[in-house]
N, C-alpha and C positions, 0 to 999 in steps of 0.2 A: 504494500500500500504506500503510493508515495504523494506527500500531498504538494509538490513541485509542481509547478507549469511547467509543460513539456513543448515539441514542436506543435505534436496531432493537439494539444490544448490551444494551444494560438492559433492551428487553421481553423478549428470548431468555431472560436470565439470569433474569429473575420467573417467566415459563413454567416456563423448568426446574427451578428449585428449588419454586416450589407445587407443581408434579406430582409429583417426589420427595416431597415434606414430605406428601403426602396416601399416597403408597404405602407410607414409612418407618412414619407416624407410625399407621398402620392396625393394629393388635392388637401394639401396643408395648409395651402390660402394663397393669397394673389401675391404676385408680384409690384402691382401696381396699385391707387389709391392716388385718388384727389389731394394736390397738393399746397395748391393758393385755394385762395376765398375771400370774403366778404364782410366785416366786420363794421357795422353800423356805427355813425358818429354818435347818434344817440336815440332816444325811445320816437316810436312810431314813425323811423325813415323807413320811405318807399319807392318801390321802382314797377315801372312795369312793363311787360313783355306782350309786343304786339305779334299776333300769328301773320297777319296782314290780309288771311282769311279766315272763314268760320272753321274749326276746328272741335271734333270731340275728344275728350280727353279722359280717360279713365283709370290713370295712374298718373303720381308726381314723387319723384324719388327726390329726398334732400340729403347729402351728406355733412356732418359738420366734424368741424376742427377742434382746436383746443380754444382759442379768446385768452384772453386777457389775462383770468385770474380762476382761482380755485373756485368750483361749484359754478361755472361759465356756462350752462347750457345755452337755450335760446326758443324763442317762438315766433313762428311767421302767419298773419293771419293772411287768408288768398279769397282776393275778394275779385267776382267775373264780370266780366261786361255787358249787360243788357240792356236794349233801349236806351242806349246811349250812357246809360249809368252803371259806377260797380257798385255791388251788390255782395253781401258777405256771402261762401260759396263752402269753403272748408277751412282748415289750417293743420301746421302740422308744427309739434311737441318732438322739439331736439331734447330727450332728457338724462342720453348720454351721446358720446362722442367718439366719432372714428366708425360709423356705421351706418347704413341705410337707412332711414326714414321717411316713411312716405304718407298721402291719402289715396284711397281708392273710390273716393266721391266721383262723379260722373258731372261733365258739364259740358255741354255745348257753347262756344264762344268765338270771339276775334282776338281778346285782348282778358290778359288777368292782373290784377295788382296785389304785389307783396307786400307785408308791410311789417317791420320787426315790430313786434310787443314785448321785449325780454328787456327789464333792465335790473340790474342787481344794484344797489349800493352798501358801503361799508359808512357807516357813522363814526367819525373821529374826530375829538375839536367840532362837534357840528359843520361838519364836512361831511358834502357827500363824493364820492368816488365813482364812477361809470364805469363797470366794469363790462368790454362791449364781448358779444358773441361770438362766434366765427362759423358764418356759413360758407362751407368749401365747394359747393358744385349742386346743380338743379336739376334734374331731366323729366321731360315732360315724352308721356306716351299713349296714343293711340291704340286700340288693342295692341299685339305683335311686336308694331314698326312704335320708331324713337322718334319722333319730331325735333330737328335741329334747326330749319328754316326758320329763324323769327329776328326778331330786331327787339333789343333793352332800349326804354325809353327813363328818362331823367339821371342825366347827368351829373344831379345834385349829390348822388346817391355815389362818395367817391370809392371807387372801387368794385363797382357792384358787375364789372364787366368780367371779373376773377370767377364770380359765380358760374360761365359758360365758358370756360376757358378748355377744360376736360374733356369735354362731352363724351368722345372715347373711352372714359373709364366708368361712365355710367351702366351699370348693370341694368338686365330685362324684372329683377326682382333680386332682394336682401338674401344672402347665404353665410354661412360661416365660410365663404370661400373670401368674401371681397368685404366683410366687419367684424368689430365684435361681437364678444358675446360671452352671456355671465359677468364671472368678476375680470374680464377682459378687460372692461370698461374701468376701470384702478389701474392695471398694473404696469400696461404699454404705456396709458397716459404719465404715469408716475414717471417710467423710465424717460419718457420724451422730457419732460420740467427737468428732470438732472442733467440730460444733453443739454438743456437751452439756458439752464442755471437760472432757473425760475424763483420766484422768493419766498414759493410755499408752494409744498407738495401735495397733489389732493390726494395719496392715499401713503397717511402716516400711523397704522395699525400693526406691522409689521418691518421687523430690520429691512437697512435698506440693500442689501447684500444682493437678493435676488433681483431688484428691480436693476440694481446697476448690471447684473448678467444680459437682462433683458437688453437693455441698453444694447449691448454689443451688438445683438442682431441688429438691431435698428440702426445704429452705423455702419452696418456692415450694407445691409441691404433694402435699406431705406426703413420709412412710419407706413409701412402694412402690412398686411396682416402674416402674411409670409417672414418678414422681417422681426416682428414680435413674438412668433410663435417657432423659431428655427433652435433658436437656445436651447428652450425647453427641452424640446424636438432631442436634439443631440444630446441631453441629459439622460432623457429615456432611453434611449440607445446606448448608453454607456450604462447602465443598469443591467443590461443581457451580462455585457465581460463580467461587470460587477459580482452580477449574482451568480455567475460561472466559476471566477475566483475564488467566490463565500463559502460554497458549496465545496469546490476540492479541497478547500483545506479542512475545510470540515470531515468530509469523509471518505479523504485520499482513496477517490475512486473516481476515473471519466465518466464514465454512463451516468455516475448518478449530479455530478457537475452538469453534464451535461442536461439531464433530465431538468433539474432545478431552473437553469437557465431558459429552458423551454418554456415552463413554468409560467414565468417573468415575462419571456416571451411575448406570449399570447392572453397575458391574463387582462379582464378588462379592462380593469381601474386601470392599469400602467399607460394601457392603451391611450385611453380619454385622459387623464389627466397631464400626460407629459405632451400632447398636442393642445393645449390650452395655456393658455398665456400667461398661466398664472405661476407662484412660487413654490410650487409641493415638489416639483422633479428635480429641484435641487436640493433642496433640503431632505429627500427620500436619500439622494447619492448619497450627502453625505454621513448620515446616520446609517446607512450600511459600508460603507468605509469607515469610521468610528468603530463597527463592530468589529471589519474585518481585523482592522490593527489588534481590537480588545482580543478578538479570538486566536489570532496569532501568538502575543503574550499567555493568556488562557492556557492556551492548550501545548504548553512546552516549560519546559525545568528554565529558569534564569538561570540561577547557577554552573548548568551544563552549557549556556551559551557562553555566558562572561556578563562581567555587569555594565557593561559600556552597551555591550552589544542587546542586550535584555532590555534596556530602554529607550533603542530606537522605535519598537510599536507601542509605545507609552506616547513618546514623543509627536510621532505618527496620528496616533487617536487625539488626542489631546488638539493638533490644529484642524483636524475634522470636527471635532467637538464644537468647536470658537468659529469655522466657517458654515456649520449647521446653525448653529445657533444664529447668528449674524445672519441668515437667512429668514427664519422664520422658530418661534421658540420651543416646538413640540421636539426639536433638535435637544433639548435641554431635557426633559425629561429621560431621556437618556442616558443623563449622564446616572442617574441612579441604577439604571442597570450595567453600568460599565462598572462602579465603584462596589455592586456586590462581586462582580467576574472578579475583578480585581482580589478583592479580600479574601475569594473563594478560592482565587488561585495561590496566594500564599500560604491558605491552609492546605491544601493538596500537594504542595511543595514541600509544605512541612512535614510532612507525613511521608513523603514517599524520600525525603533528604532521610527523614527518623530510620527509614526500612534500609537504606541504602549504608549507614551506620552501621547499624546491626551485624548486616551481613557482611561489612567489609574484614578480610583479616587482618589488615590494619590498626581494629579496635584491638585486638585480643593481644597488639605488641605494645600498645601504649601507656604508659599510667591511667591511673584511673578520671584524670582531668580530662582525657581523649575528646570525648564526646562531648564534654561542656562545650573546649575550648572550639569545636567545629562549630557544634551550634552557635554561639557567640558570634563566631566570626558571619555565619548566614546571617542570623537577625543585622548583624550591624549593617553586612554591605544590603541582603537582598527583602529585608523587610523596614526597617529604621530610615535606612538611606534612599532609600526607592522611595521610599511616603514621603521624604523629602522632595524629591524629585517630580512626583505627583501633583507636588502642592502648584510646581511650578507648568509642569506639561497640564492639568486640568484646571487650576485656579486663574494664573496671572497670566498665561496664553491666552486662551479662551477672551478671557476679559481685555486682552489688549487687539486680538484680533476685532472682538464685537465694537470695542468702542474708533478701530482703525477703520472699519467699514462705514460709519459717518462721515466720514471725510469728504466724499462726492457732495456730500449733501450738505458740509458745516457752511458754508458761505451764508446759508437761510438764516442762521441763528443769530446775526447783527453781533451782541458786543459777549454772549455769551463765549466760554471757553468749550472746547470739542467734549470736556468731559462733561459740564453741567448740560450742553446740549444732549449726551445721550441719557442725563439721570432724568431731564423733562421729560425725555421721549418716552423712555421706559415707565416714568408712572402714568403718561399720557395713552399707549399701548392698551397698560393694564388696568386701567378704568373703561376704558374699550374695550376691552371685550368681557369683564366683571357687568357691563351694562349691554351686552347682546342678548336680550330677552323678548323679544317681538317677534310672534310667530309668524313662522314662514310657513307653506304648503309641502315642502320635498324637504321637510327636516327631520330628523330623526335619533333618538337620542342610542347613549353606546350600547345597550343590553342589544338593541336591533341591527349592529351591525355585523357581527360573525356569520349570521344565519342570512345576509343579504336580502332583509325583506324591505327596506323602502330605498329605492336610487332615487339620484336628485336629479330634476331635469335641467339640462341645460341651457337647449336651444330647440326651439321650432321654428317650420320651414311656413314663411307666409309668401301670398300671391301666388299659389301651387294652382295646376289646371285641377278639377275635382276630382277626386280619386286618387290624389296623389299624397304625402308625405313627407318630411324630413325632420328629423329627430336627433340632439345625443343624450346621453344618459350618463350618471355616472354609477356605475356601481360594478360589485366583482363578478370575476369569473365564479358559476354556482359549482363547478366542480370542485375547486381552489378551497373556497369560500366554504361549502358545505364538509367537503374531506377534511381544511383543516379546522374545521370546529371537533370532530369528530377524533381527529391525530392529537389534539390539546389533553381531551382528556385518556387518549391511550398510550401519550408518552407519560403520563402520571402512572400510569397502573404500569406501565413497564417499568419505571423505576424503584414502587414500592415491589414488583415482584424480585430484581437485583436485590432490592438489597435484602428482602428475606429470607432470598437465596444466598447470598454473599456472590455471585455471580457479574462478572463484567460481561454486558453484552456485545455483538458486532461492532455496535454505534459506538465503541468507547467508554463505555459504562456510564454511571451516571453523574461523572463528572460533563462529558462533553452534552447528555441528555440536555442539563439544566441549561446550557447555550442558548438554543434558541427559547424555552422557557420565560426564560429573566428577560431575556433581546425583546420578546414580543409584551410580556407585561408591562416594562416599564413604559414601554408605548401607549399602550392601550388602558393602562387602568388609570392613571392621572386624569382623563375622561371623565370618572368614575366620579370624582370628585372638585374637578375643574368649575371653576367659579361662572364661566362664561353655560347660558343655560341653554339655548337654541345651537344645536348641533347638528353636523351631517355627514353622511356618510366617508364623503373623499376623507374624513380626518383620520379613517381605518388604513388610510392607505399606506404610513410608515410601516404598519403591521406587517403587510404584505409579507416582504421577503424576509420574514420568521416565518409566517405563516407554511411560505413553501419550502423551507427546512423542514418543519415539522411532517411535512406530507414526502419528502421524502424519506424521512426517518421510518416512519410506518410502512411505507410500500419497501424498504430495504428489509425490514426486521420478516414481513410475513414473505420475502423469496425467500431469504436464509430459513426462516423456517418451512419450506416448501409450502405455505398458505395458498401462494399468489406462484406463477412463472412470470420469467423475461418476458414472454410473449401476450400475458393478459396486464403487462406494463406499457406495452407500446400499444396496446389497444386502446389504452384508457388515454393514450397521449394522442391517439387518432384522433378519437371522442374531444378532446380538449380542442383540439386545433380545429375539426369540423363547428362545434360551437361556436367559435370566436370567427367563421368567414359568413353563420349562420346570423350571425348578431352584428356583424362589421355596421349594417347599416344606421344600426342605432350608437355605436359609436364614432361614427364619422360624419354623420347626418347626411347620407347620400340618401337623393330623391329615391323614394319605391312608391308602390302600391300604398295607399293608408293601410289599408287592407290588412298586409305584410306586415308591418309592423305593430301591430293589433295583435297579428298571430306569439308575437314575440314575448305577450304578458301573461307568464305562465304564474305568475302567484299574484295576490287579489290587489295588493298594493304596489305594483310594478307599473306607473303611470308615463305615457310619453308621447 
């Protein structure tokens, strides 16, 4: 059993991840997006758009920008021409940004007039402030066909010619292809305000670590959605090696590295969540790199390494620890499951240094201080001096990398220093979400997340010909999901049977059992007790890759005991992989049949 990366370990890992990265990265969103617009001097300026003939119109697509300042949306009322007069007709509610909005009112005309009704102000010194909107682009449609032929009238209106500038990137109807969606609408925008060095962030709930990631897409390849959603993207694909890595050291075996990796794969939540633009598939990375290091240290004698050498996966964890966290803080939770591994493995140490004593003949030539003076000499360098060491790889790390990831963002804080700026954020965070208690529809608290009975919806497909659909969801894979509920409590009876056996099993006995054990509780049960009361499902998602530990564990132990074969293992991995091309639709929100997607709600609260 060797728990080394090998060659055949590197080509599995390139396989797996180009094939992912080509399914992932398949209609992951546009390239392109409206990029000037139209920002009103002040409340109820108007323009209007002459067809030059009468015209029906039964669609009006609006995209908008960012404006001015934090909480900038916008409203435009559309008022038609009749009888020589305009006449209120529709309007359309910018009430986030960076995404399609339209009406589907119906009007027969020659001429429509826009007119903003959005003005925000800020009170200070009885001052008021304009903070103005930003509308980026307009398209007007006829059934089918896009009506471009018109002419902008009032000039007064400066800049209002940025409105039709696009036209080309005007979509026939709103998709997760060409905007937002969910909490999309935070996290791009946030990243764009720290490109533009804005002097308030509208979404400061969360370290700024992940949104600065985000960032790079969006320098990389522009503010769309393709752009904001590529990071992530490649986060989630770097979870497959991840969890391929996690797995062989775990249980210096390929098939079952590999199996795990599968796993990860195809399982849903990974799916949906790391192609959404939000901050979980970096914080997921690094909380299983966190474990990887803890499990390396864990699962090996320090002493037989050397103590220099014995603290590189300390060292290792520990800037995982401080770049999870500095992402998002369920990273922290964490850290109490790394601090039992830890103390668990100095007792394990202890114990198998005490047996390693014993048996040496070494003992039986020395005085009787022999065995003090070894032990001594362990506690000092590999228990005493190591907690020293600790204090610095998980205390002042950590804490120096979270409050170095404010950096992007200190310029906002005026005359505050970087440090008191992150002591505001952090009680500013956790009154936020201490006060998230307004119910939502797709919420769900933790006792219902193992068993996958309520997913959150994400996105719905509007302006669809009848009969038709588009949907994502988020929720797990139910084979995953349902086996590992099921593996939780059979690696429990496997370890009380070890040890009333006195017996080490396949897995390593129950030393490396309790691995993914601790990994997945300390996740999952701060939940349990977490001040913030409206929950949902994605927050199961660090879970995960315990979870699929744990499901490898149980399908290893029932072939060794001839329970199960090889061959009803790659059966059940058919099955997995058939579900997830069977389900693709609901996590990628490709058009189907409504129909279709109706068929897909096999338990009574599974809504989309």
């Amino acid at each position: 059993m060797d728990k080394r990366i090998n060659k055949t370990d590197i080509k599995i890992m390139a396989v797996m991840t180009a094939v992912y990265l080509v399914i992932a990265l398949f209609r992951l969103g546009s390239f392109t997006a409206p990029q000037t617009g139209w920002k009103p001097e002040r409340l109820n300026e108007s323009f209007t758009v002459d067809f030059d003939r009468e015209v029906t119109l039964d669609k009006i697509l609006l995209f908008g920008g960012l404006g001015d300042a934090w909480g900038c949306f916008g409203s435009l009322e559309i008022e038609a021409e009749a009888d020589g007069e305009f006449v209120p007709f529709s309007y359309i509610d910018m009430k986030s940004i960076f995404k399609w909005h339209f009406t589907s009112d119906v009007v027969t005309t020659r001429r429509l007039r826009f007119t903003n009704t959005y003005l925000r102000t800020d009170k200070e010194d009885d001052k008021n402030e304009f903070f103005r909107a930003e509308y980026r682009e307009l398209g007007f449609f006829s059934g089918d066909t896009q009506i471009t032929d018109f002419t902008v009238e009032n000039p007064a209106a400066s800049g209002v010619e940025k409105l039709f500038d696009e036209q080309d990137k005007v979509p026939d109807h709103p998709t997760v292809l060409n905007g937002t969606y969910f909490d999309e609408i935070y996290f791009p925008r946030t990243a764009l305000e720290q490109i533009e060095k804005r002097d308030v962030l509208y979404e400061n709930t969360h370290p700024p670590l992940g949104k600065t990631i985000i960032a790079a897409g969006i320098r990389t390849f522009g503010m769309n959605p393709f752009g904001w959603r590529i990071m992530g993207t490649l986060f989630g694909a770097a979870l497959i090696p991840l969890m391929y890595i996690l797995a062989k050291r775990f249980f210096k075996d390929t098939f079952w590295a590999f199996f795990c990796a599968f796993l990860m794969m195809f399982d849903f939540m990974h799916f949906t969540q790391t192609r959404l633009a939000t901050i979980d598939s970096y914080t997921v990375f690094f909380i299983m790199l966190m474990y990887y290091f803890m499990l390396d240290y864990y699962d090996s004698n320090a002493y037989e390494r050397g103590f220099f050498k014995s603290l590189r996966p300390l060292l290792c964890c520990g800037i995982a620890l401080g770049l999870g966290a500095a992402t998002k803080w369920i990273a922290l939770y964490g850290a109490f499951g790394l601090a039992v591994l830890f103390f668990m493995s100095r007792g394990y140490e202890y114990s198998h240094y005490n047996n390693m004593l014993n048996k040496s003949i070494y003992a039986e030539r020395q005085d009787g201080n022999y065995k003090s003076r070894a032990f001594g000499k362990w506690l000092g360098k590999y228990f005493y001096l190591t907690g020293v060491f600790c204090v610095l790889f998980f205390i002042i790390i950590p804490i120096g990398i979270y409050i170095l990831s404010f950096i992007p963002i200190h310029y906002n804080e005026g005359q505050k220093t970087l440090v008191q700026a992150v002591f505001d954020s952090v009680k500013s965070m956790y009154n936020y979400h201490k006060g998230v208690v307004e119910a939502h529809p797709y919420a769900s608290p933790w006792y219902e997340w193992p068993l996958d009975l309520r997913p959150i919806f994400y996105f719905q497909g509007e302006l669809l010909p009848a009969g038709r659909g588009a949907a994502i969801a988020g929720f797990g894979h139910p084979l995953l999901f349902w086996t590992g509920f099921i593996a939780f409590f059979a690696i429990f009876w496997l370890m009380i049977r070890n040890a009333l056996e006195k017996q080490n099993s396949l897995e390593g006995g129950n030393k490396l059992l309790w691995f993914p054990i601790i990994g997945y509780l300390s996740q999952y049960l701060p939940w349990v007790i977490a001040p913030r009361k409206i929950t949902f499902i994605y927050h199961y998602f660090s879970c995960v890759p315990f979870l699929i530990l744990m499901v490898g564990i149980i399908f290893r132990y029932l072939e060794t005991k001839n329970f199960i074969t090889r061959k009803s293992i790659r059966l059940f991995m058919i099955l997995y992989l058939l579900l997830f091309i069977i389900y693709y639709p609901v996590l990628s929100g490709l058009e189907v049949p409504r129909n279709y997607l109706n068929a897909l709600r096999i338990l009574p609260r599974w809504e989309w």
